[in-house]
C-alpha positions as YAML, in Angstrom:
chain: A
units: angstrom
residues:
- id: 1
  name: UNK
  ca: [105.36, 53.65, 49.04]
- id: 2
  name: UNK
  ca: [105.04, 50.86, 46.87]
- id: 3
  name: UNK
  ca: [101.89, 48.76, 46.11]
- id: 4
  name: UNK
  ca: [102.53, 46.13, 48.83]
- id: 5
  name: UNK
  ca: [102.92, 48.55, 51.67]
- id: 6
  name: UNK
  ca: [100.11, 50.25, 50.27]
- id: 7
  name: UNK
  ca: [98.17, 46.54, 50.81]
- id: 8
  name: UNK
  ca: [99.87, 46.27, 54.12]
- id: 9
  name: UNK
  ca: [98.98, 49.08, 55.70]
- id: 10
  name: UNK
  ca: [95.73, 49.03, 54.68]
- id: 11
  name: UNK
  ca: [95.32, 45.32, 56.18]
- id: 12
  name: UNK
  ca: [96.75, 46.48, 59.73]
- id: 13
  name: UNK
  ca: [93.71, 48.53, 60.93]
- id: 14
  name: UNK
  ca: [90.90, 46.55, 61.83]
- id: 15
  name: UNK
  ca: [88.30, 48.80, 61.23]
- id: 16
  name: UNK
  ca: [89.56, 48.14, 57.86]
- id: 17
  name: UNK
  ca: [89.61, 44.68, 57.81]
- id: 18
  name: UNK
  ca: [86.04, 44.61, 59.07]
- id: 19
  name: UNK
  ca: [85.03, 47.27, 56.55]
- id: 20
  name: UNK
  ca: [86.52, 44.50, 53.86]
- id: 21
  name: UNK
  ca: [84.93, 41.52, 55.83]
- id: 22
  name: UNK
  ca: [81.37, 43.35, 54.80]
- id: 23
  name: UNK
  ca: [82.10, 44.05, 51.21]
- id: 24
  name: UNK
  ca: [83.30, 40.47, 51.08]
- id: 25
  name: UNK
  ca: [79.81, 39.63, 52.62]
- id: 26
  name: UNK
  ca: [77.75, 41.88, 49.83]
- id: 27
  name: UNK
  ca: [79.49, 44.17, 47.91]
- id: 28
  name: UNK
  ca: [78.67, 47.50, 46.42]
- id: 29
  name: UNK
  ca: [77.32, 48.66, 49.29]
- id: 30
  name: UNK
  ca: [77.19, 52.39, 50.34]
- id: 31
  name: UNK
  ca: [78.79, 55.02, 52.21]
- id: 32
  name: UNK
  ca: [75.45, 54.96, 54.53]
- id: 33
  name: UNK
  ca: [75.29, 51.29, 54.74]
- id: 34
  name: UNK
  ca: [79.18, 51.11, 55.95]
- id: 35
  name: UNK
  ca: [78.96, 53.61, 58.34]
- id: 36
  name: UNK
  ca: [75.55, 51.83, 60.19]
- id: 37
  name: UNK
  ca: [77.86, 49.03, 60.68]
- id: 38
  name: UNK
  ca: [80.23, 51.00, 63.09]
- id: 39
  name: UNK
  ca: [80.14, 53.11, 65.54]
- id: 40
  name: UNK
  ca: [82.27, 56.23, 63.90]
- id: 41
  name: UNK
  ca: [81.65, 59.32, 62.17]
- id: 42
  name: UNK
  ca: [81.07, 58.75, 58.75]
- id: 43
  name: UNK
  ca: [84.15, 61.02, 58.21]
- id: 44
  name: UNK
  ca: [85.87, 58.41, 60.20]
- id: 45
  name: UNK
  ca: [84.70, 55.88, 57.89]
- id: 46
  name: UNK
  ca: [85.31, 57.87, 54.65]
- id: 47
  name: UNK
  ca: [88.96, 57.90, 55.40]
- id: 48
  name: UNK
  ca: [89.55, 54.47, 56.31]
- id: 49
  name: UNK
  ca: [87.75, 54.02, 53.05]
- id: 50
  name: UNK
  ca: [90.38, 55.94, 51.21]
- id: 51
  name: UNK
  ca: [93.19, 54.04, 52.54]
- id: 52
  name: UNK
  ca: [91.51, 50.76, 50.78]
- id: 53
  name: UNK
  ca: [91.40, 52.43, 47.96]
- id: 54
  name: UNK
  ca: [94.84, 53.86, 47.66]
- id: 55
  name: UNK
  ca: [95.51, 50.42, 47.96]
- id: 56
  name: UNK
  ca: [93.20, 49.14, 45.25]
- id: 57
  name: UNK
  ca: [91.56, 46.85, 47.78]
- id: 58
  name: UNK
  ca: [88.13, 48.92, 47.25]
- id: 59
  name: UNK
  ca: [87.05, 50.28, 44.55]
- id: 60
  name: UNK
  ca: [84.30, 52.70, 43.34]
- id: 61
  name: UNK
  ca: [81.51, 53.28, 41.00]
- id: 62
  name: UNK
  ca: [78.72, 56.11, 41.07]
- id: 63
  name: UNK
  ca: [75.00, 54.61, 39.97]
- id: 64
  name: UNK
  ca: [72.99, 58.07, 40.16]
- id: 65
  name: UNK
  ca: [73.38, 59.98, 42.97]
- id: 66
  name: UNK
  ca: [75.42, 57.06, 45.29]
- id: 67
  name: UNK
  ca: [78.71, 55.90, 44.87]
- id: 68
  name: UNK
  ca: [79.10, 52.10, 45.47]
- id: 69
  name: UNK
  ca: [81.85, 50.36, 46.99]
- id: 70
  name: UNK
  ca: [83.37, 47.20, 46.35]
- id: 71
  name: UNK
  ca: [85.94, 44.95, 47.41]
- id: 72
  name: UNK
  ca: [88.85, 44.25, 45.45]
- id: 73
  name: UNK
  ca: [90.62, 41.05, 46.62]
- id: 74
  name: UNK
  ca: [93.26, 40.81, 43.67]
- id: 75
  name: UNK
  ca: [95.92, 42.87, 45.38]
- id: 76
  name: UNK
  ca: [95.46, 40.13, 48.83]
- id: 77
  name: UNK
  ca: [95.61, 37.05, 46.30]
- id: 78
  name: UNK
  ca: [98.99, 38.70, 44.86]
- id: 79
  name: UNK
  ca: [100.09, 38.98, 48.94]
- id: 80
  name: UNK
  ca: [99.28, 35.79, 49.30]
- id: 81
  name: UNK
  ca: [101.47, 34.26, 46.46]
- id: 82
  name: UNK
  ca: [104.07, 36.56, 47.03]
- id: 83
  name: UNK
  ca: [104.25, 35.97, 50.98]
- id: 84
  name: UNK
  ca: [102.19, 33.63, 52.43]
- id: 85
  name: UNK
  ca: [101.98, 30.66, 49.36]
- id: 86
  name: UNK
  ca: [105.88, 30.12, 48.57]
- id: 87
  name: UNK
  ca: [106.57, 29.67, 52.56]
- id: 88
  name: UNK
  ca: [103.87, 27.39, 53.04]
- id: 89
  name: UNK
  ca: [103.77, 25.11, 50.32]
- id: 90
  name: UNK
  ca: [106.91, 23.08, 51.70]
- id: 91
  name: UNK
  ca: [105.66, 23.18, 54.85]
- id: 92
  name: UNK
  ca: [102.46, 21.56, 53.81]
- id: 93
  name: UNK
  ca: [104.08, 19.21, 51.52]
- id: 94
  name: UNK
  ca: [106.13, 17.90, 54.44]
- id: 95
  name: UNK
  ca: [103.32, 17.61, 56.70]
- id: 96
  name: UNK
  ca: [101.38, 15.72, 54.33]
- id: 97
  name: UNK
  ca: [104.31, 13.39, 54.22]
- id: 98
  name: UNK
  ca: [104.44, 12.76, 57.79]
- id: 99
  name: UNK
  ca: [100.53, 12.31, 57.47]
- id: 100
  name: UNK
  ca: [101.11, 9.43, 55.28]
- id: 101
  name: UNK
  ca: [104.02, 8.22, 56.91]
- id: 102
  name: UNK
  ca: [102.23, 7.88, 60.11]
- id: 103
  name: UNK
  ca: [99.05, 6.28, 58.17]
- id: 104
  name: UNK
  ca: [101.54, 3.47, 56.29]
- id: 105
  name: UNK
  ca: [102.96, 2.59, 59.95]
- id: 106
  name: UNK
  ca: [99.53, 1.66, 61.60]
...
């Protein structure tokens, strides 16, 4: 499995996506802190965590005794270019075209 499937799978759970949507709202949080957020066992949680991380979209860092998470977004920007920007970019160009268009005709 290369590193975009890795990025895809990751992104099709949405516990997953949620558990990103709170690191992107304060990251390094806890194990403890993830889990209060949803209602799972934190063993649940632990291995939805490890699917973001095999896919480098969380990473991890021990201070003391707790290990902090935190959100990598680098491997969804290098989606985003790959899948999302290159389709889009003519399409937007061409609607801002008609936008003006329509604008010089009034």
């Amino acid at each position: 499995m290369d590193d975009d499937d890795r990025v895809f799978k990751a992104l099709a759970d949405p516990t997953r996506r949620f558990l990103l949507d709170l690191l992107f709202a304060r990251d390094g949080r806890t194990l403890t802190e993830l889990e209060s957020e949803l209602e799972m066992t934190r063993f649940g949680v632990m291995k939805h965590l490890k699917v973001l991380e095999e896919a480098n979209l969380v990473v991890t860092r021990r201070n003391g005794r707790e290990k902090l998470h935190f959100l990598n977004a680098v491997p969804i920007r290098q989606i985003h270019d790959r899948w999302i920007d290159k389709y889009t970019s003519d399409t937007a160009a061409a609607l801002l075209d008609l936008k003006h268009s329509l604008e010089d005709d009034t």
